[in-house]
mmCIF file as Biopython writes it, N, C-alpha, C and O atoms, coordinates in Angstrom:
data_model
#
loop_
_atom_site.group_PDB
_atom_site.id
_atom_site.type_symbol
_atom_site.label_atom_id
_atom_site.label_alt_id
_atom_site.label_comp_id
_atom_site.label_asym_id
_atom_site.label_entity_id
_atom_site.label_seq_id
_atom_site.pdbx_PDB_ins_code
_atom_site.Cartn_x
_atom_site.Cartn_y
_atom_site.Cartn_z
_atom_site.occupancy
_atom_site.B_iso_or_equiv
_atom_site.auth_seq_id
_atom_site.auth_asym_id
_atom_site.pdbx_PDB_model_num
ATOM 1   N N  . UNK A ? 1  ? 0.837   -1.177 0.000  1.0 0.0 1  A 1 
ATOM 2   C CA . UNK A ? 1  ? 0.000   0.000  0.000  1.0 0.0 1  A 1 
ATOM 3   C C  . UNK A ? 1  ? 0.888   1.249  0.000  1.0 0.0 1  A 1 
ATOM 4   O O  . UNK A ? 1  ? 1.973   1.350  0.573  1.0 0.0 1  A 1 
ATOM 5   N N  . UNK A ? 2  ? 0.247   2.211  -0.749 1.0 0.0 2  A 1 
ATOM 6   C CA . UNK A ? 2  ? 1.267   3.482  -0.666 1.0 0.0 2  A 1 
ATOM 7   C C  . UNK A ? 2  ? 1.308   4.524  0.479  1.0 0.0 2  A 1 
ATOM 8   O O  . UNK A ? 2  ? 0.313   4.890  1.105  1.0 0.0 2  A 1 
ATOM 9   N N  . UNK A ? 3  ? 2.353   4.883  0.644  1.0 0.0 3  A 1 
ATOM 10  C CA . UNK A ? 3  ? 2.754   5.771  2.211  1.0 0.0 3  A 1 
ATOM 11  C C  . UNK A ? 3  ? 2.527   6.699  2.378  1.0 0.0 3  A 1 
ATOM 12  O O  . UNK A ? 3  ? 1.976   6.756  1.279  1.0 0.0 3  A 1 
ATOM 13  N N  . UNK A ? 4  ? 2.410   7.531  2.705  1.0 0.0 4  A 1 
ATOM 14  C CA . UNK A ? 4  ? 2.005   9.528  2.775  1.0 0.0 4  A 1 
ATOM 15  C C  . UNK A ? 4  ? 2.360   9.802  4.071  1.0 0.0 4  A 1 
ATOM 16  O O  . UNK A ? 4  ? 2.125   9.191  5.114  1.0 0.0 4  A 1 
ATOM 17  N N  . UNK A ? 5  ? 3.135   11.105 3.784  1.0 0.0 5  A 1 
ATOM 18  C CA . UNK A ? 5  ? 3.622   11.928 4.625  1.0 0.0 5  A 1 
ATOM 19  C C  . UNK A ? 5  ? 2.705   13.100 5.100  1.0 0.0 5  A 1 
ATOM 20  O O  . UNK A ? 5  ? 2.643   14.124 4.419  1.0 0.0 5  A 1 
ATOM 21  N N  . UNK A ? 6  ? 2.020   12.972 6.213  1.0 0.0 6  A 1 
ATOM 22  C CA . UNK A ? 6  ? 1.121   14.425 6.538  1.0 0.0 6  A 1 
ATOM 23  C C  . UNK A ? 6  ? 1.657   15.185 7.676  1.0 0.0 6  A 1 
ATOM 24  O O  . UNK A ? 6  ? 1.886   14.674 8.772  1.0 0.0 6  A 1 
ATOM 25  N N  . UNK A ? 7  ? 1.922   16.896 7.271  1.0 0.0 7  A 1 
ATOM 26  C CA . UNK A ? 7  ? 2.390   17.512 8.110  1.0 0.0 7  A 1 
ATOM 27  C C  . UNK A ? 7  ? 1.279   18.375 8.960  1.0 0.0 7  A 1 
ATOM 28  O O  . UNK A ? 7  ? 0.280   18.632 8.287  1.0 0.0 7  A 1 
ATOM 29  N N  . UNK A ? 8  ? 1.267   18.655 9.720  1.0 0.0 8  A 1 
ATOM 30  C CA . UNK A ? 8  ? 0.483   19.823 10.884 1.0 0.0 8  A 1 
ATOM 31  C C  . UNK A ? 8  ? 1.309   21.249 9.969  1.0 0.0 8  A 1 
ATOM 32  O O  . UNK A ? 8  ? 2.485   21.413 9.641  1.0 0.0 8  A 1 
ATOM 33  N N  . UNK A ? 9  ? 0.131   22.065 9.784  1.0 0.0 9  A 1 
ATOM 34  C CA . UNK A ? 9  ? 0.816   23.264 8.695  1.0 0.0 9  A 1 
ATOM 35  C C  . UNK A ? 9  ? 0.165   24.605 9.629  1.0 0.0 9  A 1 
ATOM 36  O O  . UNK A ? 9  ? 0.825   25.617 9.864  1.0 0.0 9  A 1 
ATOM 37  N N  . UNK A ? 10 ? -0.930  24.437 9.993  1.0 0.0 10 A 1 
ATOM 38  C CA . UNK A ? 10 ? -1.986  25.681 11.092 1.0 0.0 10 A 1 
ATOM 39  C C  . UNK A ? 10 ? -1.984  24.845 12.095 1.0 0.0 10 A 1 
ATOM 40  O O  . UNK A ? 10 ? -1.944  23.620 12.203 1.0 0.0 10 A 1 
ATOM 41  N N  . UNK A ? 11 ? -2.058  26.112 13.112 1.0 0.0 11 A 1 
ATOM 42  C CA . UNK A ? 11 ? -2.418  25.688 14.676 1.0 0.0 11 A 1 
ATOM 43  C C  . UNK A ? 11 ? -4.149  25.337 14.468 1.0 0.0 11 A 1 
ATOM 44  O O  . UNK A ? 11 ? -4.974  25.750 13.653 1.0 0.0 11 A 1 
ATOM 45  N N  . UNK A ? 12 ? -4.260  24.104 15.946 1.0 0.0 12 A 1 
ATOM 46  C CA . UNK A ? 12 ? -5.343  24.051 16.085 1.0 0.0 12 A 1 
ATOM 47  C C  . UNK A ? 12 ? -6.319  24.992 16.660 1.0 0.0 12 A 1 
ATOM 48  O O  . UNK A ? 12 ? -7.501  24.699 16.839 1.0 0.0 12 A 1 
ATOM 49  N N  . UNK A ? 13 ? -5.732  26.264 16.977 1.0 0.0 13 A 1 
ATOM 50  C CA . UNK A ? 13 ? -6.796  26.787 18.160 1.0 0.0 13 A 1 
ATOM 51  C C  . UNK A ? 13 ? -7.814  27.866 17.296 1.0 0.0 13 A 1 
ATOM 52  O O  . UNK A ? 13 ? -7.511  28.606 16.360 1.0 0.0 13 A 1 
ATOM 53  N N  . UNK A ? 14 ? -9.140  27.670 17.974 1.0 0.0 14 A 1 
ATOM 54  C CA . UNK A ? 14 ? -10.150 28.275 17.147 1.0 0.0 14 A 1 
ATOM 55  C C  . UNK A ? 14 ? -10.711 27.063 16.745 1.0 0.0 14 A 1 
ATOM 56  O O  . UNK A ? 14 ? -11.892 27.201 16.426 1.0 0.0 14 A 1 
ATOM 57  N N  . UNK A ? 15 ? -10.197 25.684 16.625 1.0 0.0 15 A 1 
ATOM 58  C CA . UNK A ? 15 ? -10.758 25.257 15.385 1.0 0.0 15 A 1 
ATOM 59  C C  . UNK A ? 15 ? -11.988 24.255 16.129 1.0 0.0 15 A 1 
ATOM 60  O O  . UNK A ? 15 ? -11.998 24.190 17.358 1.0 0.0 15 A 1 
ATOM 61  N N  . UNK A ? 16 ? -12.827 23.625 15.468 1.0 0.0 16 A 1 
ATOM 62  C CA . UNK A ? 16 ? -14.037 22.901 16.273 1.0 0.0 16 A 1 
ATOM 63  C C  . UNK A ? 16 ? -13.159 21.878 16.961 1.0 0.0 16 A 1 
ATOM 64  O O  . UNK A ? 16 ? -11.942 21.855 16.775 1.0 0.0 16 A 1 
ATOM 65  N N  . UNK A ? 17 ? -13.713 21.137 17.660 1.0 0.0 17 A 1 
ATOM 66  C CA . UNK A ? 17 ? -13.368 19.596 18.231 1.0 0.0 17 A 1 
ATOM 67  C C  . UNK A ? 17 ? -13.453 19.020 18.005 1.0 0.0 17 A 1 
ATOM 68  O O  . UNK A ? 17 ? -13.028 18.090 18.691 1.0 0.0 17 A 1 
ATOM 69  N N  . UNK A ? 18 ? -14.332 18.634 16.310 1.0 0.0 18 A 1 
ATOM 70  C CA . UNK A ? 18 ? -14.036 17.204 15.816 1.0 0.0 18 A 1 
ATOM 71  C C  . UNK A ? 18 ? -13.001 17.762 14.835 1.0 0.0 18 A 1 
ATOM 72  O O  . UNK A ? 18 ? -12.648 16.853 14.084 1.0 0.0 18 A 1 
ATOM 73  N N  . UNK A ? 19 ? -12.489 18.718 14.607 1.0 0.0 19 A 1 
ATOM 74  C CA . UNK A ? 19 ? -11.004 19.291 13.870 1.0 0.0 19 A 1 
ATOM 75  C C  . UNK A ? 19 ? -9.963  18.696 14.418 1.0 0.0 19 A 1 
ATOM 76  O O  . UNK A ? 19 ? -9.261  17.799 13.951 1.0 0.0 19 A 1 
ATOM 77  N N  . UNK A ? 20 ? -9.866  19.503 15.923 1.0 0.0 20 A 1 
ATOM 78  C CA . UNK A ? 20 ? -8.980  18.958 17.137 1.0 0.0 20 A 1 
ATOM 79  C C  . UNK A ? 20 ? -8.481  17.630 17.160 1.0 0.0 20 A 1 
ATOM 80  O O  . UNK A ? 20 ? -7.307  17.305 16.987 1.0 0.0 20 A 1 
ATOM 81  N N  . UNK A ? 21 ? -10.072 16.398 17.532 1.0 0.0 21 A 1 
ATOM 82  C CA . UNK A ? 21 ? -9.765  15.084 17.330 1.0 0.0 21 A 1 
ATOM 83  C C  . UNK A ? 21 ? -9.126  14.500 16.083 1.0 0.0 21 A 1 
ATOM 84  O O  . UNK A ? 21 ? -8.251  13.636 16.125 1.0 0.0 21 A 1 
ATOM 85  N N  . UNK A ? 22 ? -9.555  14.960 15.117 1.0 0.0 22 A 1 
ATOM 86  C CA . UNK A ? 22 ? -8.739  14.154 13.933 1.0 0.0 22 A 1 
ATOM 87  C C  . UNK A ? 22 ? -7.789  14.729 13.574 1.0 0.0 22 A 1 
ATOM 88  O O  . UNK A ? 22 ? -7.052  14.172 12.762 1.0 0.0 22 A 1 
ATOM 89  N N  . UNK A ? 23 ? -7.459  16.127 14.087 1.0 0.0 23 A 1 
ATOM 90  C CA . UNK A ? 23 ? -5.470  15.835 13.934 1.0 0.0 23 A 1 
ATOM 91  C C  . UNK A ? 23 ? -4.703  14.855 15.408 1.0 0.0 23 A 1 
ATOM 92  O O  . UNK A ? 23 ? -3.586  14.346 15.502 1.0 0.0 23 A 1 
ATOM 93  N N  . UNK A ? 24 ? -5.898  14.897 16.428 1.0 0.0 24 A 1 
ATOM 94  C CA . UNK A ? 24 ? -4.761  14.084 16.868 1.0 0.0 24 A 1 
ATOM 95  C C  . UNK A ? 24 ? -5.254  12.356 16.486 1.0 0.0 24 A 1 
ATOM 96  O O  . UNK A ? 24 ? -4.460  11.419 16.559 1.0 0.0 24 A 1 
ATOM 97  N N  . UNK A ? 25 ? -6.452  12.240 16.153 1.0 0.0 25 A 1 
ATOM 98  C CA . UNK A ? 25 ? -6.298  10.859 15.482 1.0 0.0 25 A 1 
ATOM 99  C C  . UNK A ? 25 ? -5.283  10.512 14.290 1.0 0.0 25 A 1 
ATOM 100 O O  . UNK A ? 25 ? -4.837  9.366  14.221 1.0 0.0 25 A 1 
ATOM 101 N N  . UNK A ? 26 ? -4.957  11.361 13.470 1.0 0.0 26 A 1 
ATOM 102 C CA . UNK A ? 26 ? -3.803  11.706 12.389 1.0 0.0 26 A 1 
ATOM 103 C C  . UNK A ? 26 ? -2.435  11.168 13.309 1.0 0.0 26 A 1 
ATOM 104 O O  . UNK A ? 26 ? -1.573  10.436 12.824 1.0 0.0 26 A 1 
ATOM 105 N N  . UNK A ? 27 ? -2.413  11.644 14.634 1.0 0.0 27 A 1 
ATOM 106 C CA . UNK A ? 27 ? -1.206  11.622 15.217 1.0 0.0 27 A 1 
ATOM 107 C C  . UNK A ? 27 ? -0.264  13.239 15.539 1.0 0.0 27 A 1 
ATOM 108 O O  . UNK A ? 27 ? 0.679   13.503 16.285 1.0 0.0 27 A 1 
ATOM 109 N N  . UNK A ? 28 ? -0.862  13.844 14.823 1.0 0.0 28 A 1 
ATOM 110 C CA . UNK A ? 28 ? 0.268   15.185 14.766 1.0 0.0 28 A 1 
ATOM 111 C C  . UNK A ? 28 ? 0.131   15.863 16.360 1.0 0.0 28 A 1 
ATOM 112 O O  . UNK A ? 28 ? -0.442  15.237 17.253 1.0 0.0 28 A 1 
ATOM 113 N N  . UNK A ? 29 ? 0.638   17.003 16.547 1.0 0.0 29 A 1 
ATOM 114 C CA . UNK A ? 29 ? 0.723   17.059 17.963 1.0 0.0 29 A 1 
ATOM 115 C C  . UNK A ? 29 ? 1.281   18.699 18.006 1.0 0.0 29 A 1 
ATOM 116 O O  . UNK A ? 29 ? 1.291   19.423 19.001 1.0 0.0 29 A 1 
ATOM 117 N N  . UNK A ? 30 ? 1.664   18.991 16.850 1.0 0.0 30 A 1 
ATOM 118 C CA . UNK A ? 30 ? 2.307   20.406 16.960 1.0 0.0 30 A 1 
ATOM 119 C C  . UNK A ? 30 ? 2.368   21.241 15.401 1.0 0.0 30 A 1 
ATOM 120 O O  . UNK A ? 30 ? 2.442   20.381 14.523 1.0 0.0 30 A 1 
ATOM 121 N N  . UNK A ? 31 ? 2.360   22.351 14.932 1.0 0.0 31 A 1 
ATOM 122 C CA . UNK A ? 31 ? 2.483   22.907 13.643 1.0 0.0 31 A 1 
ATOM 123 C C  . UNK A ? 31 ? 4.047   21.922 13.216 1.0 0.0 31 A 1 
ATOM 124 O O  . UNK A ? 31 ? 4.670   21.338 14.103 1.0 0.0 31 A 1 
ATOM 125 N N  . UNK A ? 32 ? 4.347   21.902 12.208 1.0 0.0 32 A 1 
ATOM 126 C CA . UNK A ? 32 ? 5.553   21.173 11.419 1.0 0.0 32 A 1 
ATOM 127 C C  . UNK A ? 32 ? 5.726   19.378 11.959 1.0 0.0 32 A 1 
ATOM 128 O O  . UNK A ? 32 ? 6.254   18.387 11.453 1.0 0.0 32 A 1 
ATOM 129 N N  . UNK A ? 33 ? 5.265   19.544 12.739 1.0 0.0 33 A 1 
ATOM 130 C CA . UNK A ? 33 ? 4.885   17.719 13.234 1.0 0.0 33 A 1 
ATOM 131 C C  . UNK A ? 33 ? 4.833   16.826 12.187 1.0 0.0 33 A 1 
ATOM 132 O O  . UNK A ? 33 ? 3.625   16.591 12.159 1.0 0.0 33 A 1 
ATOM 133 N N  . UNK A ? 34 ? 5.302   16.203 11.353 1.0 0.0 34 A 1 
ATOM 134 C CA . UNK A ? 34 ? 5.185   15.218 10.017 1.0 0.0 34 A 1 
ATOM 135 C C  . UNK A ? 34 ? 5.071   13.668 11.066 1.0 0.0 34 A 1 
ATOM 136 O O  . UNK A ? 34 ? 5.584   13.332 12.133 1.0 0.0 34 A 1 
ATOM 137 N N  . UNK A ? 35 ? 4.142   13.036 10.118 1.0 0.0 35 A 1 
ATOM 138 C CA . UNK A ? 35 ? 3.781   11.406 10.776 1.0 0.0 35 A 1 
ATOM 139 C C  . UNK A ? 35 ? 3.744   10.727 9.357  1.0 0.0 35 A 1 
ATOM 140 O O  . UNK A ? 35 ? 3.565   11.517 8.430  1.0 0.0 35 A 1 
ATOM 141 N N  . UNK A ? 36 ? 3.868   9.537  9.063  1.0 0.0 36 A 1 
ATOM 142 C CA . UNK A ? 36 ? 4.042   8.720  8.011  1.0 0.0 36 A 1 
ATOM 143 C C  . UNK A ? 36 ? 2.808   7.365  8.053  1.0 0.0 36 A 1 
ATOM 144 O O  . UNK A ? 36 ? 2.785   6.381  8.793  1.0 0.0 36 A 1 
ATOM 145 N N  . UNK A ? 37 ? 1.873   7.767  6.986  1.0 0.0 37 A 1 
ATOM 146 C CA . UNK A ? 37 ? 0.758   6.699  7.279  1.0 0.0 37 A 1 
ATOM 147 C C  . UNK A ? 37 ? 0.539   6.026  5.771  1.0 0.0 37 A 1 
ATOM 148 O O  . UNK A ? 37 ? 0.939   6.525  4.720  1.0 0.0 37 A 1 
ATOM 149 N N  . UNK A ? 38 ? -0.285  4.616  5.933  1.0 0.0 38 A 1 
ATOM 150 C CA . UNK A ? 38 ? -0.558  4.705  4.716  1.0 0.0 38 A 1 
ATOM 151 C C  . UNK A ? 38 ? -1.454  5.053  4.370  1.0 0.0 38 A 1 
ATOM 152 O O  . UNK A ? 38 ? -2.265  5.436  5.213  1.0 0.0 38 A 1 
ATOM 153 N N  . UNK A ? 39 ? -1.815  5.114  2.906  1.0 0.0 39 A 1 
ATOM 154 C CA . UNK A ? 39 ? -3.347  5.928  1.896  1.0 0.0 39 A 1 
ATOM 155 C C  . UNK A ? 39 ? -4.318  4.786  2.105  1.0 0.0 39 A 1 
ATOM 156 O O  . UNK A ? 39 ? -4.678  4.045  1.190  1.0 0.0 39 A 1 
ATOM 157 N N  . UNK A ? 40 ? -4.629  4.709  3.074  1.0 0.0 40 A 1 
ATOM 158 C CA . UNK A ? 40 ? -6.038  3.759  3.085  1.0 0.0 40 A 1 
ATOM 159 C C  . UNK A ? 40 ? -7.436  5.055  2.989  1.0 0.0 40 A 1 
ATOM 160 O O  . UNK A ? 40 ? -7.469  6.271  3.175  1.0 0.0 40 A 1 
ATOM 161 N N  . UNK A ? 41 ? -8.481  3.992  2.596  1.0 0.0 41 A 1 
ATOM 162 C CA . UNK A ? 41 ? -9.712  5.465  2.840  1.0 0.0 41 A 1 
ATOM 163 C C  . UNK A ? 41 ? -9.899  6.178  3.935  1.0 0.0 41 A 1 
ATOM 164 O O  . UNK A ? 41 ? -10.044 7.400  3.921  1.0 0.0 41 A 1 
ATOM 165 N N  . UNK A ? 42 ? -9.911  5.236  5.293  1.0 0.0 42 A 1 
ATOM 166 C CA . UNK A ? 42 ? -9.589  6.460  6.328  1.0 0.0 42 A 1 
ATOM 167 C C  . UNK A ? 42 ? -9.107  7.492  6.589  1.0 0.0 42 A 1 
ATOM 168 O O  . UNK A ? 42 ? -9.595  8.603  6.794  1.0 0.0 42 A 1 
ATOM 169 N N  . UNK A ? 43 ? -7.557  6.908  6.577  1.0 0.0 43 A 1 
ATOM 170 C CA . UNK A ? 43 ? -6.286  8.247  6.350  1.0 0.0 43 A 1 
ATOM 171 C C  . UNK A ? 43 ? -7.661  9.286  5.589  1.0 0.0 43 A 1 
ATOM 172 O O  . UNK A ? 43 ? -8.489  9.968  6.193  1.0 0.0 43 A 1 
ATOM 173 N N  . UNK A ? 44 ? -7.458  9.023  3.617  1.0 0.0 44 A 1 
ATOM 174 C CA . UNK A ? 44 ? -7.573  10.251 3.047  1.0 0.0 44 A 1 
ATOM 175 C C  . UNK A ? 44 ? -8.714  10.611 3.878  1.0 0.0 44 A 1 
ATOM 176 O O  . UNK A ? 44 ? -8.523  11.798 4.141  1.0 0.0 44 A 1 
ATOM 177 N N  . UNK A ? 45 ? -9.636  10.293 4.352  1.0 0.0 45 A 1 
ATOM 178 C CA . UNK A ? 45 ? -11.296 10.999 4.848  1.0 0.0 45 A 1 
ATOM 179 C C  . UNK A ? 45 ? -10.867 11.766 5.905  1.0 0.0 45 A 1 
ATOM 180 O O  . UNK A ? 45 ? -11.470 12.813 6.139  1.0 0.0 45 A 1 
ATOM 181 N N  . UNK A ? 46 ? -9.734  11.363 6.730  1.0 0.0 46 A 1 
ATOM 182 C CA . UNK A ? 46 ? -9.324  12.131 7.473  1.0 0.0 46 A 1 
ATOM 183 C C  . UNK A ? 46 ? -8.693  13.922 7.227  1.0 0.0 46 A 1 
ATOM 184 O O  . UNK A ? 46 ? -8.818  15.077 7.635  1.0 0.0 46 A 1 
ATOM 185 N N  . UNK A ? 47 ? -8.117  13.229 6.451  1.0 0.0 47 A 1 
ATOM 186 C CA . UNK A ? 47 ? -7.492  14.557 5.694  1.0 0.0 47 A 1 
ATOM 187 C C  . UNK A ? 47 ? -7.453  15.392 4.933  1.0 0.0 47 A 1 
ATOM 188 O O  . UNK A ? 47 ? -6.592  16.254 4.757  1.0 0.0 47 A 1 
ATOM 189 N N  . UNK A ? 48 ? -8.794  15.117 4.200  1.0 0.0 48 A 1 
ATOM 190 C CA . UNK A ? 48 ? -9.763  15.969 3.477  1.0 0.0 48 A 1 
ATOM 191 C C  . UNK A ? 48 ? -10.631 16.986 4.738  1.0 0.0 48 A 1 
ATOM 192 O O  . UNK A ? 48 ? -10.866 18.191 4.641  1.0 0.0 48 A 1 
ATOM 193 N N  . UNK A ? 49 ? -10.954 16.162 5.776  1.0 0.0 49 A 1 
ATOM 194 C CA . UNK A ? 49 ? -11.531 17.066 6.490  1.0 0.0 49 A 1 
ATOM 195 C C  . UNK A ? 49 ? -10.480 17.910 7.307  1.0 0.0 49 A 1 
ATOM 196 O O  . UNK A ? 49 ? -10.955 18.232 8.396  1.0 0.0 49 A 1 
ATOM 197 N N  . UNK A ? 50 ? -9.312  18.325 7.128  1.0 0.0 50 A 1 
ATOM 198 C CA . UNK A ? 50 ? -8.542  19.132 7.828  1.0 0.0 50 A 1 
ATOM 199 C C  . UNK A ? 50 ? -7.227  19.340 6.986  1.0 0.0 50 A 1 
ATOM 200 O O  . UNK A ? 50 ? -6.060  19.420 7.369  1.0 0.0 50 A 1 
ATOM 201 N N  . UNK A ? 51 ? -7.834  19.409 5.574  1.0 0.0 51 A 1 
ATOM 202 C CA . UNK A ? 51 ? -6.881  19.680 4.320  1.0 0.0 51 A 1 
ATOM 203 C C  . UNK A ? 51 ? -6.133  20.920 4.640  1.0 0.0 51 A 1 
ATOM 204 O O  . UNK A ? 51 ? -4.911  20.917 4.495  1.0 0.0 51 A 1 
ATOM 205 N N  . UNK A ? 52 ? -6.919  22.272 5.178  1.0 0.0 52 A 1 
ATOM 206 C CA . UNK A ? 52 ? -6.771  23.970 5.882  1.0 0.0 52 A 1 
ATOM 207 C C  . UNK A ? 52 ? -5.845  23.750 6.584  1.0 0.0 52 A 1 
ATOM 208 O O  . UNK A ? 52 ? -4.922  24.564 6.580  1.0 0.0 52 A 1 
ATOM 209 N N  . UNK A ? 53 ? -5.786  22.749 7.300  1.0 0.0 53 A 1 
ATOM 210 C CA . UNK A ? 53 ? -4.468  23.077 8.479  1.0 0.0 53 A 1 
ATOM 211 C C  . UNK A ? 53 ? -2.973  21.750 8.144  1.0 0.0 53 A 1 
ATOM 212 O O  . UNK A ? 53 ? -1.866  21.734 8.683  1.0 0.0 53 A 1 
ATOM 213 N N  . UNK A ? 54 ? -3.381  21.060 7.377  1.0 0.0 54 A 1 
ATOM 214 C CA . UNK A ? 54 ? -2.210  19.985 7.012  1.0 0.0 54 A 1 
ATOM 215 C C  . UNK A ? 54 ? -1.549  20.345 5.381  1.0 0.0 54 A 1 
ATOM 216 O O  . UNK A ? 54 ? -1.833  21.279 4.632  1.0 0.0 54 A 1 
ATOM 217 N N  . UNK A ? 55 ? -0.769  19.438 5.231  1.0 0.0 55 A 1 
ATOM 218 C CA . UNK A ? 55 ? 0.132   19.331 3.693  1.0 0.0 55 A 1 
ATOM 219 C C  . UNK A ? 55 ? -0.136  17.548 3.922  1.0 0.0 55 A 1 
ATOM 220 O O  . UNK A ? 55 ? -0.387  17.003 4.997  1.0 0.0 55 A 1 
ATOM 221 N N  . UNK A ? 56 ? -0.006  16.935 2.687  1.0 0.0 56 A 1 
ATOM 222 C CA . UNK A ? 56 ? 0.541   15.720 2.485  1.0 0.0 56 A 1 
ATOM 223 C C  . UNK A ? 56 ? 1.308   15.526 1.250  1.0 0.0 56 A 1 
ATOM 224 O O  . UNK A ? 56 ? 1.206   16.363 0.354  1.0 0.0 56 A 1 
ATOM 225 N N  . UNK A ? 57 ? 2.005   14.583 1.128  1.0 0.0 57 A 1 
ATOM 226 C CA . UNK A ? 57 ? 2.889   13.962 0.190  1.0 0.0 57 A 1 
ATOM 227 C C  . UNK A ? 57 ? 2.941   12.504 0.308  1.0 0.0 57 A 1 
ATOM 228 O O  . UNK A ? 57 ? 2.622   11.684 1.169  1.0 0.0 57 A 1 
ATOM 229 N N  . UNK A ? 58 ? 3.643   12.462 -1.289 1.0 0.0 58 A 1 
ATOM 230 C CA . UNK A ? 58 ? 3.642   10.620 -1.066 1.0 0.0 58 A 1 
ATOM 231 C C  . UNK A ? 58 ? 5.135   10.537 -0.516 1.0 0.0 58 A 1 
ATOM 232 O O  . UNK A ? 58 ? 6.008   11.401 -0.425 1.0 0.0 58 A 1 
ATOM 233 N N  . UNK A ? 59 ? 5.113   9.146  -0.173 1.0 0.0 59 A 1 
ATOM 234 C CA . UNK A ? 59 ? 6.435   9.090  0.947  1.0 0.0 59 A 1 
ATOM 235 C C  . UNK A ? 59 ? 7.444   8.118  -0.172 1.0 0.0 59 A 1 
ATOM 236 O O  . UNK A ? 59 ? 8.579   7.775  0.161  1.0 0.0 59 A 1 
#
């Protein structure tokens, strides 16, 4: 399966709480924070909904 690199790019604050939860379900923890996951449909659903505050790449 293919790998992706997602970084924390905006702070969380301001943002709702199911924002909140799925960067830290993502794993990230801080702005520039990079975590390495793979592209399953989760991941992307995840990260469509908090596209505004992340970057991704393939790894």
């Amino acid at each position: 399966m293919k790998k992706i690199i997602v970084t924390q790019e905006k702070s969380a604050i301001n943002r709702t709480l199911r924002q909140k939860r799925t960067l830290v379900a993502l794993g990230l923890k801080r702005i520039g924070h990079s975590i390495e996951h793979d592209a399953s449909a989760n991941i992307l659903g995840m990260i469509k909904k908090v596209n505004h505050l992340v970057s991704f790449k393939e790894a």
